[in-house]
N, C-alpha and C positions, 0 to 999 in steps of 0.2 A: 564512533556512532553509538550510540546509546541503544541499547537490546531491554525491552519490559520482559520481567517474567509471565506476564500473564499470556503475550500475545507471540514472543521470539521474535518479536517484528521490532520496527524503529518507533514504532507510534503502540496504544494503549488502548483499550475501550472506551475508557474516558475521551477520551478525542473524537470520537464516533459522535452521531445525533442524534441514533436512537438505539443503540449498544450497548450504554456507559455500565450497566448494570449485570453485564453477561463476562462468563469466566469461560478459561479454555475447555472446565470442567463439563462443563455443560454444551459444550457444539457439539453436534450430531455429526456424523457422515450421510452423505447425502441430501444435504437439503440445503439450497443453494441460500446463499446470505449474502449482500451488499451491504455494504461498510461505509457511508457519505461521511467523508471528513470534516469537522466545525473546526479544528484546527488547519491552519496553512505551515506545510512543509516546502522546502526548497528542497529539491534532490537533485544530484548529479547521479545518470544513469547513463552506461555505455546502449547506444541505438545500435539494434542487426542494421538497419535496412541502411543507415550512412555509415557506419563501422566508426561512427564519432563519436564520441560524449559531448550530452543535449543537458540544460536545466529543466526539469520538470516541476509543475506544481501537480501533488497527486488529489483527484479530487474524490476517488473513490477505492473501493478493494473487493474484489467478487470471487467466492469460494463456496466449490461444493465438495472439497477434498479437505477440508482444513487442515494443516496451513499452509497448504497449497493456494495458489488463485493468483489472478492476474487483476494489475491495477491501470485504472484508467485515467491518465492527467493530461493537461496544457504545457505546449513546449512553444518556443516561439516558434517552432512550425507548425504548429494548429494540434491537435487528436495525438494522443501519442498512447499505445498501451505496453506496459513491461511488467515484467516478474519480478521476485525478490532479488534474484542473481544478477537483474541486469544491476541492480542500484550499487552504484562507487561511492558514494556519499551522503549526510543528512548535513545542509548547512545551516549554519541556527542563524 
């Protein structure tokens, strides 16, 4: 899986819609940010609630700890939200 320096994460600011122009230098603590992604990711992320690994598409990232925060995507089971730690993979 691919790690950006700017972000520690698997995706970049660049991939954001209205981010593309903001560095880690600059996020404040406290102040809550959403992240809508203009790129599509595929993830495999282990699920608590079925103890399974589910495909997700992530469609967003919300943090007021940065780079803490929880993301929100589509699994074929409908609404799915997970952390960084649940995600087992980025498939391209």
């Amino acid at each position: 899986m691919k790690i950006y320096n700017s972000t520690n994460k698997f995706w970049d600011f660049k991939h954001t819609k209205r981010h593309k122009s903001l560095s880690n230098k600059k996020i404040k603590k406290n102040v809550i940010r959403i992240f809508k992604f203009k790129t599509s990711f595929l993830l495999e992320i282990h699920s608590k609630n079925t103890d399974n690994n589910d495909f997700v598409i992530p469609l967003r990232f919300s943090s007021n700890l940065w780079p803490k925060g929880m993301y929100v995507g589509l699994s074929g089971k409908g609404r799915i939200t997970f952390l960084d730690k649940d995600i087992l993979r980025v498939i391209n």
